[in-house]
C-alpha positions as CSV (number, residue, x, y, z in Angstrom):
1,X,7.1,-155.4,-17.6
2,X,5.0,-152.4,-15.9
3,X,5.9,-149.0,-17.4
4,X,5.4,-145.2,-16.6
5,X,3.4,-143.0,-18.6
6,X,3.5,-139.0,-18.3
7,X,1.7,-136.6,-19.5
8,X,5.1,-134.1,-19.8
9,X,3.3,-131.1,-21.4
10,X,3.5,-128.8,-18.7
11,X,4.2,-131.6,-15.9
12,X,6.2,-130.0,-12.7
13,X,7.5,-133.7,-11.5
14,X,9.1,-135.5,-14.6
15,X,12.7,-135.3,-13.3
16,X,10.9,-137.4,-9.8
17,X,9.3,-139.3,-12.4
18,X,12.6,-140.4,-13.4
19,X,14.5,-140.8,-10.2
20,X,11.8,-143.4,-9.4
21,X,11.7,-145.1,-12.9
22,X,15.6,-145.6,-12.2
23,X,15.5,-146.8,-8.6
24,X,12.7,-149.4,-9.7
25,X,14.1,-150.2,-13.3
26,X,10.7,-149.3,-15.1
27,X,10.7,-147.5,-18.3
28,X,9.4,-144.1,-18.4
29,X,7.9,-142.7,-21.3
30,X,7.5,-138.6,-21.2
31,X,4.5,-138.2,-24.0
32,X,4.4,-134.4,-25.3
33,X,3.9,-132.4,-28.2
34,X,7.4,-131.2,-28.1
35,X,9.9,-128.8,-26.3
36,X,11.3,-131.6,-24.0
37,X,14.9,-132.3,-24.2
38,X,15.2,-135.8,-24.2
39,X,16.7,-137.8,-21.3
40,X,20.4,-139.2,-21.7
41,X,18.5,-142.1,-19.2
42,X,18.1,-145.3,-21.4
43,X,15.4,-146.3,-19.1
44,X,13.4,-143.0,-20.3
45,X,12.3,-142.6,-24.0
46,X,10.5,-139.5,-24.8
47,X,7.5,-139.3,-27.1
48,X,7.0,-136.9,-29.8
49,X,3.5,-136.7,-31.0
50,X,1.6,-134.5,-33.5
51,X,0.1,-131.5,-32.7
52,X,-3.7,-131.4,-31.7
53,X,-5.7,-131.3,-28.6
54,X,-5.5,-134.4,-26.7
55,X,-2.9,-136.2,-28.6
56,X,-0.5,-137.1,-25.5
57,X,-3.6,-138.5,-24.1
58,X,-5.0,-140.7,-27.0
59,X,-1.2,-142.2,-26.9
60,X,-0.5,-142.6,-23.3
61,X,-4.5,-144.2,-23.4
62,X,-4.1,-146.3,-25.8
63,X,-1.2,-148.4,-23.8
64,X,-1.0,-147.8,-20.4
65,X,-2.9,-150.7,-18.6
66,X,-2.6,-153.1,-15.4
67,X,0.5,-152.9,-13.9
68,X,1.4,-149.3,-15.6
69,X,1.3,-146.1,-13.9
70,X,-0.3,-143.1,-15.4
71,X,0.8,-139.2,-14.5
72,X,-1.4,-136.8,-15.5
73,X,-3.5,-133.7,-14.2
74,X,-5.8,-134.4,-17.0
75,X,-9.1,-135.9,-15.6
76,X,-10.4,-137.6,-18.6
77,X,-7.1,-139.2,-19.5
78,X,-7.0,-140.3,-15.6
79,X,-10.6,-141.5,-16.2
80,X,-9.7,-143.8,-19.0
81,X,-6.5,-144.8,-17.8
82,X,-8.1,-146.1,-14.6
83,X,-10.4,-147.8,-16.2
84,X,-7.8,-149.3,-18.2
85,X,-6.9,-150.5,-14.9
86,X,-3.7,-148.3,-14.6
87,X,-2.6,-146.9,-11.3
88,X,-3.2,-142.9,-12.3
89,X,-1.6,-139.8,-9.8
90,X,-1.6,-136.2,-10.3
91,X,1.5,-134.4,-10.0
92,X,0.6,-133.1,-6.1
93,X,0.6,-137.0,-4.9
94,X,-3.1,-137.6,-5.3
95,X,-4.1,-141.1,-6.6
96,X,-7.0,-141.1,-8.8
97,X,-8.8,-145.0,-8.5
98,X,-11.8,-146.4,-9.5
99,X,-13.3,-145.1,-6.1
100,X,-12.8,-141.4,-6.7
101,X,-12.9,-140.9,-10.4
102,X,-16.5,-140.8,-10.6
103,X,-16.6,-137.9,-7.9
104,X,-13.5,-136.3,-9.8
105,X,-15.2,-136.4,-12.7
106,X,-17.9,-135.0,-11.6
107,X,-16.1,-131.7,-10.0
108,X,-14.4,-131.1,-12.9
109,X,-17.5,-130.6,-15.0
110,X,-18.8,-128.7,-12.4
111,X,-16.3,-126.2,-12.0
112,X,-16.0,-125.7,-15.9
113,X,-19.7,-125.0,-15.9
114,X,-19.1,-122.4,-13.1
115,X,-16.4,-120.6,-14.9
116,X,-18.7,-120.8,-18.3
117,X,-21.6,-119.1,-16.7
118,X,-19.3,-116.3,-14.9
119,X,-16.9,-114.7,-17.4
120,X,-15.5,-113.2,-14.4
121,X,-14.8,-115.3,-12.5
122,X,-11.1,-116.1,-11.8
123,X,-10.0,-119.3,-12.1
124,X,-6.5,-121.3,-11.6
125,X,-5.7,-123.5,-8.4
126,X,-3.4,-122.8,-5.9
127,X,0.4,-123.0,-6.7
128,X,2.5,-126.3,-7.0
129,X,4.4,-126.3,-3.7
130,X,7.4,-128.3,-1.9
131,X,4.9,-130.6,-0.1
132,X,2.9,-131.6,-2.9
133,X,6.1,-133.0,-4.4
134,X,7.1,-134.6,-1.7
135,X,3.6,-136.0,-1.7
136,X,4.3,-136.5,-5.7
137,X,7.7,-138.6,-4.7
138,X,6.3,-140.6,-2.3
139,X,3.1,-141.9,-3.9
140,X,5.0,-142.7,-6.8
141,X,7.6,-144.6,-4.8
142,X,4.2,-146.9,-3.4
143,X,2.8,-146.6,-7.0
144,X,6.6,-148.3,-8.2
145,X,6.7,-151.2,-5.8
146,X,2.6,-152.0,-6.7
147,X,3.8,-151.8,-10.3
148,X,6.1,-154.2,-9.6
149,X,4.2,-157.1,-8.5
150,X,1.5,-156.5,-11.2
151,X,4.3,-156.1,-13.9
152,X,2.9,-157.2,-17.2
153,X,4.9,-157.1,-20.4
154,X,3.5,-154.0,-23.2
């Protein structure tokens, strides 16, 4: 059975996260390092794991696979996870595949560079708006029904 992974720590589309989960019947699993209140949903189990720097992502790594769908706005954990052969979207609706991973990659190391060489330099993206969560819902809502024909058992 396919499954959703998120990458809750600071995630702005968990409860859509949920609503799809339900509609589809897929378990969701919210992986933090805490503060989330834990879903009444059965279908929803929130994961709890120690504190560190990228311990959400070793876990949600470590078992998402084909037929699973990955959340995250973490490149390298997309990077694996797609490689995993995962379906992997960021929380504005853009799906991350085996076709732009490389080039996402690649961007992110760029612009980490940039901001390394400038102290001044201002960083931060623009902010999380209405249409990138309705991008967000409806992605995930394509992402569910692929799930669902690859469904594999974890």
């Amino acid at each position: 059975m396919s499954a959703i992974y998120v990458d809750a720590d600071a995630c702005p589309v968990k409860s859509e996260a949920e609503r799809v989960a339900t509609r589809h019947g897929l378990r969701l699993f919210l992986v933090s390092n805490g503060g989330l209140r834990p879903s009444a949903n059965p279908l929803v189990e929130t994961v709890f794991v120690a504190q560190g720097p990228d311990e959400a992502d070793k876990w949600i790594a470590d078992r998402a696979g084909v037929g699973d769908i990955v959340v995250t706005a973490d490149i390298p954990l997309a990077a694996k996870c797609v490689e995993g052969g995962a379906q992997v979207l960021k929380p504005d609706g853009e799906a991350l595949t085996q076709a732009n991973i490389g080039n996402v990659l690649a961007t992110r190391d760029l612009m980490a560079d940039l901001r390394a060489a400038d102290p001044f330099r201002q960083g931060g993206g623009r902010p999380f708006s209405r249409a990138d969560r309705a991008r967000f819902l409806d992605a995930m809502e394509r992402a569910a029904r692929r799930a669902m024909t690859e469904g594999r058992t974890p």
